[in-house]
Every structure is written in structure tokens, then in C-alpha cells.
C-alpha positions in Angstrom: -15.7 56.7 92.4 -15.4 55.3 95.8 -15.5 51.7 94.3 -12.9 52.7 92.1 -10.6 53.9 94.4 -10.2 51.1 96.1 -9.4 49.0 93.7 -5.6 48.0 92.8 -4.7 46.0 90.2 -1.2 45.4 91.7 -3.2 43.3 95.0 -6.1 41.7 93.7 -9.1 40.9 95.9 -10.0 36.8 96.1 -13.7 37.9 94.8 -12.0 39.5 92.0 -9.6 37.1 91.4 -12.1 34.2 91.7 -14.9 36.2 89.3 -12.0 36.4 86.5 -10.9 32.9 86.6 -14.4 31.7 86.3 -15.1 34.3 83.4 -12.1 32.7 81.9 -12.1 29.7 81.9 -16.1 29.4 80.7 -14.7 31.6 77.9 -12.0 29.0 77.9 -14.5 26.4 77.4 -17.1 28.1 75.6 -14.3 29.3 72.5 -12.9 26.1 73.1 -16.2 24.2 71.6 -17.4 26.7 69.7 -14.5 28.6 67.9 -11.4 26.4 68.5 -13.3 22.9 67.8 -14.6 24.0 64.5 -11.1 25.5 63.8 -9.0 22.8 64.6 -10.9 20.4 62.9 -11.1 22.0 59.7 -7.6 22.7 59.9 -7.3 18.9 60.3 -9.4 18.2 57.5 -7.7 20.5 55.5 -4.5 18.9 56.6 -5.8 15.8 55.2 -7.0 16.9 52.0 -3.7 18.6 50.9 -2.0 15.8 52.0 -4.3 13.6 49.5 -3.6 16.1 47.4 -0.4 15.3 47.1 -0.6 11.6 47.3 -2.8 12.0 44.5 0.2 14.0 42.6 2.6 11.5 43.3 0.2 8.8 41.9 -0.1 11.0 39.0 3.8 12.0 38.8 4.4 7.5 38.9 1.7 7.4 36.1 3.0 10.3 34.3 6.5 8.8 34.4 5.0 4.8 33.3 3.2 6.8 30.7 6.5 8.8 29.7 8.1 5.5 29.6 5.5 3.6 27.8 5.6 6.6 24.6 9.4 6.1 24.7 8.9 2.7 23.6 6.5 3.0 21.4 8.2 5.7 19.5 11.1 3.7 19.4 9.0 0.6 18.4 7.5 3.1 15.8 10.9 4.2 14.7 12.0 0.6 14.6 8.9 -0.5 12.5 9.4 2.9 9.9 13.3 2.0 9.3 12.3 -1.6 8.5 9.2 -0.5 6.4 11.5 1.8 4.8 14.1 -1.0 3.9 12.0 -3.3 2.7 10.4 -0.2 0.5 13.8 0.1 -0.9 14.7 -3.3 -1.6 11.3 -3.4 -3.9 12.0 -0.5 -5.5 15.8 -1.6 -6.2 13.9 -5.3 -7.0 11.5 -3.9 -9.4 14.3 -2.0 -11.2 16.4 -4.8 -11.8 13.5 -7.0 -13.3 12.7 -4.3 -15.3 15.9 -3.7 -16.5 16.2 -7.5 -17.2 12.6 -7.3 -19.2 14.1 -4.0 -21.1 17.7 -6.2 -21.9 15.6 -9.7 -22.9 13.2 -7.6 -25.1 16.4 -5.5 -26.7 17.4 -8.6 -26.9 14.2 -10.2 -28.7 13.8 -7.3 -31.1 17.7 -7.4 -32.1 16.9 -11.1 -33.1 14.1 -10.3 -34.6 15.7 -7.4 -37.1 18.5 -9.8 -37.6 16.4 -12.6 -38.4 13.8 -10.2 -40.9 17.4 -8.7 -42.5 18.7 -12.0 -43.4 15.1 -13.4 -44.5 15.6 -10.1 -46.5 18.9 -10.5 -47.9 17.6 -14.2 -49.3 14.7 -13.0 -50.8 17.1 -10.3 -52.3 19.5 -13.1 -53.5 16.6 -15.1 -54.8 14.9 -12.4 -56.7 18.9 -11.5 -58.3 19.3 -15.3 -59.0 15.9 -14.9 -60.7 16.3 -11.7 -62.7 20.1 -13.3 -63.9 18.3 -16.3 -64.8 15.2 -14.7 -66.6 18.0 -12.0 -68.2 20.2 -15.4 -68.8 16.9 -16.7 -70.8 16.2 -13.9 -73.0 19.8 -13.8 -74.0 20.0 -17.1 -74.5 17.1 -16.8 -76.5 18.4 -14.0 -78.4 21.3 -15.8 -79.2 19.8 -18.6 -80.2 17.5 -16.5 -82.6 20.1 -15.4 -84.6 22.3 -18.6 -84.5 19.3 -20.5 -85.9 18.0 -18.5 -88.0 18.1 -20.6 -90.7 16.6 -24.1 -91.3 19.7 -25.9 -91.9 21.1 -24.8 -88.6 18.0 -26.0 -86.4 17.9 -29.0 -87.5 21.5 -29.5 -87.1 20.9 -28.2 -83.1 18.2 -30.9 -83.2 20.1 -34.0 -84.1 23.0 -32.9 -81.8 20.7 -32.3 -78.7 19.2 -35.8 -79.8 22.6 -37.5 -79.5 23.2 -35.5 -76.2 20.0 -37.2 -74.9 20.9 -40.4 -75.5 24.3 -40.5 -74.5 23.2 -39.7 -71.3 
């Protein structure tokens, strides 16, 4: 205790304060390549790798942005391409529609000639076939006539000598 009471940290002995500042500043030394070194340098690399990190994100938020561009135009282009597909889908339809309305109106028109034409080739054959029943019914009256008129002999042969005359005179 003897040792102890001589000591005073207020007035420091040289031995004392030579022994501490050679203590400290091996410790210095000895953290400084063994604990702080390490430390320091994988702070550093660390420091490096977030700021590749983010050079890497800023590469990525450009490419994101070309990319957001690039799918702009090629909706629009896509947009552009459906519209005109679209049209032109309409314009066939509308196309085909007319043409077959114009095939519908030329074969109205066909068959319309074609009744017309079979009623009048009708209505002939009609007038024919009248013209031959009048004629036939002309024929047997005629003949009916005829019949009674000459009935006798004296009247035929009268009707013979006048159609005789009647064939010569012409």
C-alpha cells in the first residue's frame, strides 16, 4: 500500500508517463493494423460496392426508361397498325356488300327477264292454241254448214262449177 500511496494521478512520474505512452501508442499501432486496417478497408470496399450499386441502378433506371420508351412506340406502332387493319377490314366488308348487293340486283334482274320472257312465250302459245281451237271450231262449223247446205246433189255440183270458175279467174 506503500506503492500506492505515493502515487498521484494529478503529477505523474516520467517512468509512468513514459510506460503509458509506449503502451499506447503499440496499442496505437498494433489496433491500427490489426483492427482499424481491416475496418477501414472493408468500409472502403463497401463504399465501393454500394456505390456500384448504384451506378448499376442508374444504368438500369436509363435502360428501364429506353425500354419504357421503346414499348411506347411500339404500342402506338401496334395501335397504328390495328386502326389501319381495322379500316381496311371495313372497307372489305362494306366492298363485299356492295358486290353482293349488285349480284342480288343483276340476278333480280335476270330472273324478272326471264318470267317476263317465259309469260310472253306463254301468252303466244296461248294465242296460238286460241287461233287454233277458233280455227278447228271454224272447220267443223263450216263443215256443218256445209253438210246441210249440200245436202243434196244438185247443190254440190252447183258449189263445184262455181269454185271451178273461182279458180280460174284467179
Amino acid at each position: 500500500m506503500v506503492l500506492l500511496a505515493e502515487f498521484n494521478v494529478i503529477k505523474p512520474d516520467f517512468g509512468l508517463f513514459f510506460w503509458t505512452v509506449i503502451i499506447f501508442v503499440s496499442l496505437w499501432f498494433f489496433l491500427g493494423k490489426k483492427a482499424i486496417g481491416p475496418i477501414a478497408k472493408a468500409l472502403k470496399e463497401r463504399e465501393d460496392s454500394i456505390n456500384d450499386a448504384l451506378a448499376q441502378a442508374d444504368i438500369a433506371r436509363e435502360e428501364m426508361k429506353n425500354l419504357r420508351s421503346e414499348n411506347e412506340q411500339l404500342l402506338s406502332k401496334a395501335r397504328e397498325e390495328r386502326s389501319a387493319l381495322l379500316k381496311e377490314a371495313k372497307d372489305q366488308a362494306s366492298q363485299i356488300v356492295a358486290e353482293a348487293k349488285n349480284k342480288a340486283k343483276e340476278e333480280a334482274g335476270r330472273i324478272l327477264a326471264n318470267a317476263n320472257l317465259e309469260i310472253e312465250n306463254q301468252k303466244k302459245q296461248a294465242i296460238t292454241e286460241v287461233k287454233n281451237q277458233a280455227g278447228l271450231l271454224a272447220v267443223q262449223v263450216a263443215e256443218t254448214v256445209l253438210k246441210k247446205q249440200l245436202s243434196n246433189d244438185q247443190a254440190q255440183i252447183d258449189l263445184a262449177q262455181t269454185l271451178a270458175n273461182d279458180i280460174k279467174l284467179n
